[in-house]
N, C-alpha and C positions, 0 to 999 in steps of 0.2 A: 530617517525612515519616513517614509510616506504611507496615507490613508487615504483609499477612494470608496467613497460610498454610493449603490446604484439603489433606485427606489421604483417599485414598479410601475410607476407614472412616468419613468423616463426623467426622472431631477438624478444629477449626478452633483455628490459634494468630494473637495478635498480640502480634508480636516488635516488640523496639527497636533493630535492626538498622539503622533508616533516620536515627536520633535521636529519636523518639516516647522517651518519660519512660515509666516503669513506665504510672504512673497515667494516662495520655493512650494508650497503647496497649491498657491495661485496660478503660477505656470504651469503646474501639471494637469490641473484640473483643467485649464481653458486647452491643452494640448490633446486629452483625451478623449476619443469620442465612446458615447456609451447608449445601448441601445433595449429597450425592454416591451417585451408581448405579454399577456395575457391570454388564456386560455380558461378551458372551463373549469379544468382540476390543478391548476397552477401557474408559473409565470416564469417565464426565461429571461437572461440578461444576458449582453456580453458588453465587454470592457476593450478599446484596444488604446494602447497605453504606450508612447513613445517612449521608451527608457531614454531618451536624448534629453526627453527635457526636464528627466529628472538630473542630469547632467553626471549619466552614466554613458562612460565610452565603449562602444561594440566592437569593437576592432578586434582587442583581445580578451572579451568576455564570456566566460566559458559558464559560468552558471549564478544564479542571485537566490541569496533567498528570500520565502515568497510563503504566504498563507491568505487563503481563500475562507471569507467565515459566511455565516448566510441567518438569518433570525425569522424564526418562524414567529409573526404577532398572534394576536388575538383581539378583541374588542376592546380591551383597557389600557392597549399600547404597550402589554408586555408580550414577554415569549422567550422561548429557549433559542441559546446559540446553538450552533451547527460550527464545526470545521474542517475542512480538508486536512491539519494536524492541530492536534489538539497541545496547547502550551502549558497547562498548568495558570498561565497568564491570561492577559489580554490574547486575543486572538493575532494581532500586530507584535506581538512579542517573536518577531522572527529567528532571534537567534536559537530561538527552541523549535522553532516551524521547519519546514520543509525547503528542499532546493529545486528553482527551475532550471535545468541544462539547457543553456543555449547555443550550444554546440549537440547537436545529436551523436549517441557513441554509436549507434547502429546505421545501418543501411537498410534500406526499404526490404533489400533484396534478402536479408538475412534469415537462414534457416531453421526453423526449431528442431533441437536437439533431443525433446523429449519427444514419447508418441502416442496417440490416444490423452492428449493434452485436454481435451472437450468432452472426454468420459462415454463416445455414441457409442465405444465397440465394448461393454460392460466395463470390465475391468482390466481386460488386455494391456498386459506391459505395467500394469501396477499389482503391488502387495500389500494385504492390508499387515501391519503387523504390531507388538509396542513392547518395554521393555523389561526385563528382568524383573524389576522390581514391580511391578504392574500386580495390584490388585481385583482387576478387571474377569471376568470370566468368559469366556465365547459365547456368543459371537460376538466379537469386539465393535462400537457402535461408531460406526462409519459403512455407510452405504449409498449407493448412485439412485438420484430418486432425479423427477422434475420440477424442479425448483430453479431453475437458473434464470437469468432477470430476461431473457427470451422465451423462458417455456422448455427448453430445450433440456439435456441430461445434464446433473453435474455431479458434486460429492456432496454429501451432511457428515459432520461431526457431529453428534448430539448425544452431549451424558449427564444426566442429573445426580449421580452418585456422588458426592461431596466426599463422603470417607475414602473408597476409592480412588477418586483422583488428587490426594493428596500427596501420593506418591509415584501415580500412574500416569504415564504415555502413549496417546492412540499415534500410530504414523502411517502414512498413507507415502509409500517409497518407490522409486524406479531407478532401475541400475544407467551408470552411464556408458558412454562407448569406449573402452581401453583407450582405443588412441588420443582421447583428451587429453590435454595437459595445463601445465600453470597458466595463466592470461586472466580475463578480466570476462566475467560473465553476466548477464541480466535475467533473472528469472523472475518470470511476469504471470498474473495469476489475477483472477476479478475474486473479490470476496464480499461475503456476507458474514454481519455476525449479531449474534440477538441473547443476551441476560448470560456474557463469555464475566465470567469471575473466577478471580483464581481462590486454590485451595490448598495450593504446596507453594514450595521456594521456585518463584521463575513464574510464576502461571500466566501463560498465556498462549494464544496462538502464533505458529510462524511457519517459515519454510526456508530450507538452508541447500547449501550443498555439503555434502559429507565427502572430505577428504583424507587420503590415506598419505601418511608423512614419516619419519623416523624425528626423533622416537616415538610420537604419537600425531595422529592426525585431528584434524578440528569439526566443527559444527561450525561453517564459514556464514556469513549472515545472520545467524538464527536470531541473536539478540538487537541487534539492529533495527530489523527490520521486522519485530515481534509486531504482534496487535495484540492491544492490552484494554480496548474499548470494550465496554459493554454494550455495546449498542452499534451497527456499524452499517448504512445500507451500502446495496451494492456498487463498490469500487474496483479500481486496476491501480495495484499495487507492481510495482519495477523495481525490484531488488540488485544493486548494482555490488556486484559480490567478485573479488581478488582472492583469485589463489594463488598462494603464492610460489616463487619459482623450492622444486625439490616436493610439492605436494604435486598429487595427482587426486584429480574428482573421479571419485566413486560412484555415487549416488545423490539425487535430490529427496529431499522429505517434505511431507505437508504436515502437520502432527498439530493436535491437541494438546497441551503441553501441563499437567499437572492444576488443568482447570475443569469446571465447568459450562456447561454451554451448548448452542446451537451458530455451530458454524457452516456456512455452503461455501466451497471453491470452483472455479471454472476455468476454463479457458488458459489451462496452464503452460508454460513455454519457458523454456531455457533456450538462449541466447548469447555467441559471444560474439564478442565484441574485436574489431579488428583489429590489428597491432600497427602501428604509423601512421600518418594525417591520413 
Protein backbone atom coordinates (compact mmCIF):
# COMPACT_ATOMS: atom_id res chain seq x y z
CA UNK A 1 0.00 0.00 0.00
CA UNK A 2 1.04 3.31 -0.73
CA UNK A 3 1.11 6.97 1.14
CA UNK A 4 1.18 10.45 -0.71
CA UNK A 5 1.41 13.31 1.34
CA UNK A 6 0.38 17.01 -0.36
CA UNK A 7 1.50 20.17 1.81
CA UNK A 8 0.24 23.59 1.01
CA UNK A 9 3.49 24.80 -0.21
CA UNK A 10 3.42 22.35 -2.89
CA UNK A 11 6.27 19.67 -1.25
CA UNK A 12 4.57 16.31 -2.12
CA UNK A 13 6.12 13.12 0.10
CA UNK A 14 5.84 9.40 -0.54
CA UNK A 15 6.19 7.65 2.82
CA UNK A 16 6.32 3.79 3.60
CA UNK A 17 4.03 4.21 6.37
CA UNK A 18 1.56 1.68 4.49
CA UNK A 19 4.51 -1.02 3.56
CA UNK A 20 5.58 0.51 0.17
CA UNK A 21 9.61 -0.31 0.30
CA UNK A 22 11.79 2.72 -0.07
CA UNK A 23 12.17 2.13 -3.82
CA UNK A 24 8.43 1.31 -4.65
CA UNK A 25 7.37 4.49 -2.81
CA UNK A 26 10.25 6.50 -4.55
CA UNK A 27 8.72 5.71 -7.96
CA UNK A 28 5.47 6.80 -7.06
CA UNK A 29 6.38 9.86 -5.69
CA UNK A 30 8.86 11.02 -8.61
CA UNK A 31 5.72 9.78 -11.06
CA UNK A 32 3.17 11.87 -9.44
CA UNK A 33 2.56 15.26 -10.08
CA UNK A 34 0.73 17.27 -7.20
CA UNK A 35 -0.37 20.79 -7.26
CA UNK A 36 -1.45 23.30 -4.18
CA UNK A 37 -3.29 27.25 -3.99
CA UNK A 38 -3.87 29.14 -1.31
CA UNK A 39 -6.74 31.22 -0.74
CA UNK A 40 -8.03 33.55 1.89
CA UNK A 41 -10.26 31.10 3.76
CA UNK A 42 -8.38 28.00 2.84
CA UNK A 43 -6.18 25.94 0.31
CA UNK A 44 -6.85 23.31 -2.43
CA UNK A 45 -4.75 20.42 -3.58
CA UNK A 46 -4.90 17.96 -6.24
CA UNK A 47 -2.83 14.68 -6.83
CA UNK A 48 -2.61 13.01 -10.21
CA UNK A 49 -1.16 9.71 -9.51
CA UNK A 50 -0.13 7.03 -12.39
CA UNK A 51 -1.50 3.80 -10.83
CA UNK A 52 1.20 2.34 -13.52
CA UNK A 53 3.78 3.18 -11.48
CA UNK A 54 2.56 1.77 -8.56
CA UNK A 55 2.78 -1.35 -10.83
CA UNK A 56 -0.96 -1.74 -10.98
CA UNK A 57 -2.27 -2.97 -14.51
CA UNK A 58 -5.39 -0.99 -15.98
CA UNK A 59 -6.38 -3.29 -18.56
CA UNK A 60 -8.67 -5.12 -16.32
CA UNK A 61 -8.99 -2.86 -13.38
CA UNK A 62 -12.23 -2.31 -12.23
CA UNK A 63 -11.90 -0.71 -8.96
CA UNK A 64 -9.04 0.02 -5.89
CA UNK A 65 -9.36 0.88 -2.75
CA UNK A 66 -8.69 4.17 -1.72
CA UNK A 67 -8.91 6.88 1.32
CA UNK A 68 -8.42 10.47 1.20
CA UNK A 69 -7.54 11.97 4.89
CA UNK A 70 -6.88 15.85 5.19
CA UNK A 71 -5.44 17.38 8.94
CA UNK A 72 -6.44 20.52 10.00
CA UNK A 73 -3.16 22.16 11.99
CA UNK A 74 -2.98 24.81 14.33
CA UNK A 75 0.13 26.86 15.72
CA UNK A 76 1.82 23.81 17.84
CA UNK A 77 1.81 21.45 14.73
CA UNK A 78 -1.15 19.71 15.87
CA UNK A 79 -4.86 19.09 14.69
CA UNK A 80 -7.67 16.82 14.00
CA UNK A 81 -7.76 14.24 11.18
CA UNK A 82 -10.54 14.62 8.52
CA UNK A 83 -11.48 11.43 6.11
CA UNK A 84 -13.33 10.66 3.24
CA UNK A 85 -13.92 7.04 5.33
CA UNK A 86 -13.23 6.80 8.48
CA UNK A 87 -11.10 3.21 9.61
CA UNK A 88 -11.23 2.95 13.05
CA UNK A 89 -7.28 2.88 12.06
CA UNK A 90 -4.92 4.73 10.40
CA UNK A 91 -6.41 6.62 7.68
CA UNK A 92 -4.26 4.26 4.97
CA UNK A 93 -5.86 1.30 6.63
CA UNK A 94 -7.76 0.66 3.18
CA UNK A 95 -9.02 -2.47 3.59
CA UNK A 96 -11.64 -0.72 6.05
CA UNK A 97 -11.74 2.51 3.56
CA UNK A 98 -13.63 3.09 0.69
CA UNK A 99 -13.51 1.91 -3.15
CA UNK A 100 -12.52 3.86 -6.29
CA UNK A 101 -14.45 2.42 -9.50
CA UNK A 102 -12.43 2.67 -12.32
CA UNK A 103 -14.85 1.43 -14.68
CA UNK A 104 -17.83 3.86 -14.32
CA UNK A 105 -21.38 1.78 -13.94
CA UNK A 106 -23.28 4.63 -15.23
CA UNK A 107 -23.53 6.65 -18.36
CA UNK A 108 -23.52 10.46 -18.56
CA UNK A 109 -26.80 9.92 -20.18
CA UNK A 110 -28.46 8.17 -17.30
CA UNK A 111 -31.89 9.12 -16.01
CA UNK A 112 -33.19 9.80 -12.39
CA UNK A 113 -35.70 7.58 -11.46
CA UNK A 114 -36.74 9.60 -8.54
CA UNK A 115 -38.68 13.14 -8.71
CA UNK A 116 -38.35 16.45 -6.90
CA UNK A 117 -34.75 14.81 -6.00
CA UNK A 118 -33.53 18.79 -4.90
CA UNK A 119 -36.87 19.28 -2.74
CA UNK A 120 -37.78 23.13 -5.02
CA UNK A 121 -41.35 21.67 -5.62
CA UNK A 122 -41.99 21.33 -1.41
CA UNK A 123 -42.65 18.12 -0.86
CA UNK A 124 -44.20 16.68 -4.17
CA UNK A 125 -43.66 13.01 -4.65
CA UNK A 126 -42.30 12.45 -1.07
CA UNK A 127 -43.99 11.24 2.41
CA UNK A 128 -42.84 12.10 5.50
CA UNK A 129 -43.66 9.12 7.61
CA UNK A 130 -41.95 6.58 10.66
CA UNK A 131 -42.62 3.54 12.20
CA UNK A 132 -45.01 1.63 14.39
CA UNK A 133 -43.04 1.56 17.08
CA UNK A 134 -42.09 5.34 17.02
CA UNK A 135 -42.51 7.23 19.98
CA UNK A 136 -42.45 10.52 18.33
CA UNK A 137 -45.62 12.80 18.18
CA UNK A 138 -46.65 15.03 15.17
CA UNK A 139 -45.30 16.81 13.49
CA UNK A 140 -42.70 14.51 12.91
CA UNK A 141 -39.24 16.54 12.72
CA UNK A 142 -38.09 16.60 9.18
CA UNK A 143 -38.70 19.49 7.11
CA UNK A 144 -37.49 21.44 3.70
CA UNK A 145 -35.66 24.53 4.92
CA UNK A 146 -32.49 26.35 3.02
CA UNK A 147 -29.61 24.91 4.12
CA UNK A 148 -28.11 23.01 1.23
CA UNK A 149 -24.22 23.73 0.58
CA UNK A 150 -25.73 26.26 -2.54
CA UNK A 151 -28.26 28.06 -0.50
CA UNK A 152 -30.73 26.26 -2.37
CA UNK A 153 -33.97 24.02 -0.75
CA UNK A 154 -33.21 20.63 0.75
CA UNK A 155 -34.42 18.31 3.89
CA UNK A 156 -33.26 18.48 7.81
CA UNK A 157 -33.73 15.63 10.06
CA UNK A 158 -33.30 17.22 13.34
CA UNK A 159 -34.39 15.46 16.85
CA UNK A 160 -32.94 16.06 20.14
CA UNK A 161 -35.28 13.48 22.06
CA UNK A 162 -32.89 10.87 23.14
CA UNK A 163 -35.84 8.67 24.92
CA UNK A 164 -37.83 8.78 21.84
CA UNK A 165 -35.63 7.77 19.44
CA UNK A 166 -34.58 4.92 21.03
CA UNK A 167 -37.00 3.07 19.39
CA UNK A 168 -38.18 5.50 16.74
CA UNK A 169 -37.89 6.06 12.85
CA UNK A 170 -38.25 9.43 10.93
CA UNK A 171 -38.46 8.37 7.10
CA UNK A 172 -38.47 10.53 4.39
CA UNK A 173 -40.03 7.82 1.24
CA UNK A 174 -41.05 7.95 -2.42
CA UNK A 175 -42.87 5.05 -4.20
CA UNK A 176 -41.15 3.67 -7.28
CA UNK A 177 -42.32 2.98 -10.77
CA UNK A 178 -43.97 -0.75 -11.05
CA UNK A 179 -42.24 -1.48 -14.00
CA UNK A 180 -38.81 -1.76 -12.03
CA UNK A 181 -37.28 -4.73 -11.52
CA UNK A 182 -34.17 -6.71 -10.26
CA UNK A 183 -30.68 -5.07 -11.61
CA UNK A 184 -28.22 -3.09 -9.94
CA UNK A 185 -29.13 0.51 -8.90
CA UNK A 186 -27.02 3.61 -7.49
CA UNK A 187 -28.72 5.93 -5.25
CA UNK A 188 -26.99 9.13 -4.87
CA UNK A 189 -27.78 11.90 -2.23
CA UNK A 190 -25.16 15.08 -0.93
CA UNK A 191 -25.39 15.07 2.89
CA UNK A 192 -24.88 16.80 5.95
CA UNK A 193 -24.62 15.79 9.44
CA UNK A 194 -23.77 17.59 12.84
CA UNK A 195 -23.78 15.82 16.82
CA UNK A 196 -25.92 12.34 14.60
CA UNK A 197 -25.54 9.81 17.84
CA UNK A 198 -27.25 6.92 18.21
CA UNK A 199 -29.64 5.92 21.02
CA UNK A 200 -31.26 2.40 20.00
CA UNK A 201 -29.83 -0.83 18.32
CA UNK A 202 -28.67 0.33 14.66
CA UNK A 203 -28.62 4.15 15.23
CA UNK A 204 -27.78 5.78 12.47
CA UNK A 205 -28.41 7.64 9.29
CA UNK A 206 -29.14 5.81 5.82
CA UNK A 207 -31.01 5.34 2.71
CA UNK A 208 -32.16 2.12 1.19
CA UNK A 209 -34.39 0.72 -1.38
CA UNK A 210 -37.30 -1.24 0.03
CA UNK A 211 -37.99 -4.25 -1.75
CA UNK A 212 -40.95 -6.52 -1.96
CA UNK A 213 -39.93 -10.52 -2.30
CA UNK A 214 -41.68 -13.87 -1.00
CA UNK A 215 -41.44 -14.64 1.65
CA UNK A 216 -40.28 -11.36 2.70
CA UNK A 217 -38.67 -8.54 1.20
CA UNK A 218 -35.50 -6.39 2.51
CA UNK A 219 -34.04 -2.97 3.37
CA UNK A 220 -31.47 -3.43 0.34
CA UNK A 221 -28.40 -1.01 1.21
CA UNK A 222 -29.43 0.44 4.31
CA UNK A 223 -26.55 -0.98 6.53
CA UNK A 224 -24.00 -0.62 4.12
CA UNK A 225 -24.06 2.27 3.30
CA UNK A 226 -25.39 3.84 6.91
CA UNK A 227 -23.67 7.13 8.24
CA UNK A 228 -22.70 6.55 11.55
CA UNK A 229 -20.43 10.03 11.99
CA UNK A 230 -21.14 12.60 14.18
CA UNK A 231 -19.84 15.15 12.64
CA UNK A 232 -20.18 15.03 8.63
CA UNK A 233 -19.71 18.21 6.20
CA UNK A 234 -21.37 18.34 3.09
CA UNK A 235 -20.64 15.05 0.82
CA UNK A 236 -22.18 12.81 -2.22
CA UNK A 237 -22.64 9.68 -1.13
CA UNK A 238 -23.38 6.75 -4.33
CA UNK A 239 -24.92 3.88 -2.85
CA UNK A 240 -24.34 0.95 -5.24
CA UNK A 241 -27.44 -1.20 -4.21
CA UNK A 242 -28.39 -5.13 -6.14
CA UNK A 243 -31.68 -6.35 -6.21
CA UNK A 244 -31.79 -9.26 -6.60
CA UNK A 245 -33.46 -11.41 -9.29
CA UNK A 246 -37.40 -12.50 -7.86
CA UNK A 247 -37.36 -9.07 -5.63
CA UNK A 248 -39.06 -6.19 -7.04
CA UNK A 249 -38.12 -2.31 -5.67
CA UNK A 250 -40.85 -0.60 -4.02
CA UNK A 251 -39.78 2.39 -2.66
CA UNK A 252 -36.53 4.55 -1.66
CA UNK A 253 -36.08 5.88 2.06
CA UNK A 254 -34.10 8.64 3.67
CA UNK A 255 -34.67 7.90 7.45
CA UNK A 256 -33.30 8.98 10.75
CA UNK A 257 -32.76 5.76 12.12
CA UNK A 258 -33.19 5.27 16.05
CA UNK A 259 -30.67 8.37 16.61
CA UNK A 260 -30.27 11.64 17.46
CA UNK A 261 -29.28 14.47 15.42
CA UNK A 262 -29.23 17.23 12.76
CA UNK A 263 -29.06 15.74 9.36
CA UNK A 264 -29.50 17.89 5.83
CA UNK A 265 -30.06 15.68 2.48
CA UNK A 266 -29.98 17.08 -1.18
CA UNK A 267 -29.86 16.38 -4.44
CA UNK A 268 -31.25 12.89 -4.30
CA UNK A 269 -31.27 10.50 -7.38
CA UNK A 270 -31.89 6.85 -7.96
CA UNK A 271 -30.16 5.36 -10.88
CA UNK A 272 -29.73 2.09 -12.68
CA UNK A 273 -27.32 0.97 -13.90
CA UNK A 274 -27.15 -0.87 -17.32
CA UNK A 275 -27.05 -4.49 -17.88
CA UNK A 276 -23.71 -5.77 -20.34
CA UNK A 277 -20.44 -3.91 -21.15
Amino acid sequence: MYVLHGFPSGQLQSVTDAGADEGQAKQLGAATRFAAAIGETGWTAEFAIPLAAAGIELDTLEKIRFNLGARIGNKDGRGEWFAWTKTGKANYAVDRAGELVVKPLLRASAENILRNGDFEQELAFWRKTTNRESRLTEPLPVMRVRNSRNGNWCMRFDCSDAEAMKESIVKLIQGLPAELGPGTYVLRYDLCVSELLARGKSGMFCGYIRTKAEPTGSNAGQRKYACKEGKLPWSRRDCVITVPEGAKPVFVSLQLHKATGTVWVDNVALLRVPEGP
